[in-house]
N, C-alpha and C positions, 0 to 999 in steps of 0.2 A: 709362541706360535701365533703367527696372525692368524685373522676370520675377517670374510667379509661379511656374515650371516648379521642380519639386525640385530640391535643388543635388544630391543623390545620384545623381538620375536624368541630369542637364546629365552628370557628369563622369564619368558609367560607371562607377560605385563602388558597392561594399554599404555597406549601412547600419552594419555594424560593420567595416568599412576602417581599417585604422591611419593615422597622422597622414599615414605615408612614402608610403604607395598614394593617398592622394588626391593630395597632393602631384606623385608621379609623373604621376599622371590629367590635372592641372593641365596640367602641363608641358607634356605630350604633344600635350594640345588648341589650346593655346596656342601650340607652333611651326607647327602644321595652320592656325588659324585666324587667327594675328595679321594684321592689315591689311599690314602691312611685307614679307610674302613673297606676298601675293597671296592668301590664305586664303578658301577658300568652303566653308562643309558644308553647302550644298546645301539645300532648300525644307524639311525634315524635320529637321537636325543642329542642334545649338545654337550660337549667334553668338557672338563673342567677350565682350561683354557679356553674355552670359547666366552665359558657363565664367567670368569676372572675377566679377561675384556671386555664384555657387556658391562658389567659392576663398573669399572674402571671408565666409561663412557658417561653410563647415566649415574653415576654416584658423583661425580662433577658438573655442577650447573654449566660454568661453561663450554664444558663439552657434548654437555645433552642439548643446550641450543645451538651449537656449531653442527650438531650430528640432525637436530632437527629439519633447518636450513637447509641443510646438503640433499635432503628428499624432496625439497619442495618442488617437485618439478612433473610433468604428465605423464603419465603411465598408462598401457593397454591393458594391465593385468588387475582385473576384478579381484585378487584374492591372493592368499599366502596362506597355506595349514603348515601346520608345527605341529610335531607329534607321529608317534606311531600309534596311540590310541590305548597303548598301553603303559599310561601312566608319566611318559614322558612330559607333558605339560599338557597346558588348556589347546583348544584348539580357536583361533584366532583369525578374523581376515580383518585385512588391511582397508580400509574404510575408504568408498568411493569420494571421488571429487562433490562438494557442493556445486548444484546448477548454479549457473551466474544469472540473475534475472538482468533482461536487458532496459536496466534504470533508463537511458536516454530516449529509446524506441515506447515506451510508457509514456512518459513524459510528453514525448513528441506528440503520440494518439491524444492523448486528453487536452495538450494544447490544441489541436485542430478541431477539436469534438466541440470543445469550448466556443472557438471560434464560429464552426458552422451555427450552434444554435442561438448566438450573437445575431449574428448576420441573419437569422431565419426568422428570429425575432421582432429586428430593426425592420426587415421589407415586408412584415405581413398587418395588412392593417387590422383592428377588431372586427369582427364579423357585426352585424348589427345587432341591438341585443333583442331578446323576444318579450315573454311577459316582464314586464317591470319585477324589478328587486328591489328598490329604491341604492342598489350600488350606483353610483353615479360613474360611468367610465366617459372616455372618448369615443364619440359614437351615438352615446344615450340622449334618446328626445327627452325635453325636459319641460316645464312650464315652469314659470317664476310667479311665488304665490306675494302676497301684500306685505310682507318684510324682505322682498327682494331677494328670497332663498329660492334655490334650485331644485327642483323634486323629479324625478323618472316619471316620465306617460307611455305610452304604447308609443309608437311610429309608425302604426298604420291607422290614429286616431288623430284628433287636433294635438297640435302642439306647439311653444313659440318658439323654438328653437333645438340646435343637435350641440351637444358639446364635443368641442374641437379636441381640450385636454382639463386634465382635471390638476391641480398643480398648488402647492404649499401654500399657505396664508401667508409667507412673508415672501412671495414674486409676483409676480403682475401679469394681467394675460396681455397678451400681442392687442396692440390699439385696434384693426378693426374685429376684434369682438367686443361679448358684453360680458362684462364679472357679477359672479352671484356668486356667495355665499353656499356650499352645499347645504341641503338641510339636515344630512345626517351629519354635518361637521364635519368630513373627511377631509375639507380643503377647497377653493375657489376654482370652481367653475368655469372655463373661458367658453362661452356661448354662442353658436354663429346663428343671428335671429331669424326667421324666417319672416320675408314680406307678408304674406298670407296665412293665415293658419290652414292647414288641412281641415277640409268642410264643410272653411267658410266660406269656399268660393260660388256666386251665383251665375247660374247660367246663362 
């Protein structure tokens, strides 16, 4: 007698049950149901023919991934119960699809996120800096003391010069600046000197 009823759902099993638990599931149904003790499961339980095809599906590996395969497909229906509730088997549902996260639409955001604050970065110049840190940036007024090192002053005081950029001890700043040393050693200095100091100008 064919069935078309799930052999998963016939023997009260999950769909990843190891060999031993279906097995067991087999057994069980089968001293319940066989004809030779009198077996009934009742208007709602599966017949001995149904739990003999189930067995015969998933007791063969490759009929349990042939039979796997053949579901893998969309379904509307949230759910499957098995059972009348008395005692016929566990009761079971069928286990919703995983959500698909959309990898490319990710990917795509972070690449553009990326890019704008590229780009926000690249067009925004330093703001000017306020009290001295001694961080030496681009921007930073600076004075050059008697070993020719670079140090942070205010920019609303005297000063000889604004650093253009501040860049590795082994590159060179653009010829018309002037190179110093920073003094916290962070790296060479490119200088753009001022003609006048701030202050010193007479009236």
């Amino acid at each position: 007698m064919a069935t078309d009823r799930d052999p998963y759902l016939v023997l009260g099993v999950a769909r990843d049950a190891s060999e031993s638990e279906i097995r067991d599931a087999y057994r069980r149904l089968a001293r319940r149901l066989h004809p030779d003790v009198g077996g009934d499961a009742g208007p709602a339980g599966p017949t001995m023919a149904e739990v003999n095809a189930a067995w015969s599906t998933l007791s063969d590996p490759a009929r349990r991934r042939a039979h796997d395969a053949a579901r893998q497909r969309p379904s509307t229906d949230h759910g499957t119960r098995v059972g009348d509730g008395a005692g016929a088997g566990p009761v079971l549902v069928e286990p919703l699809a995983r959500p698909r996260i959309p990898w490319r639409l990710m990917l795509g955001i972070v690449v553009l996120g990326s890019a704008a604050v590229l780009t926000a970065h690249a067009n925004t110049r330093p703001a000017p800096p306020g009290a001295p840190d001694q961080l030496i940036q681009a921007g930073s007024c600076v004075d050059i003391d008697d070993m020719s090192a670079a140090f942070e002053v205010r920019c609303d005081g005297p000063h000889e010069g604004v650093v253009r950029q501040l860049i590795a001890f082994d590159r060179s700043c653009p010829q018309d600046t002037s190179s110093h040393q920073d003094r916290q050693g962070m790296g060479i200095a490119c200088v753009d000197l001022v003609e006048v100091r701030a202050g010193d100008e007479s009236g």
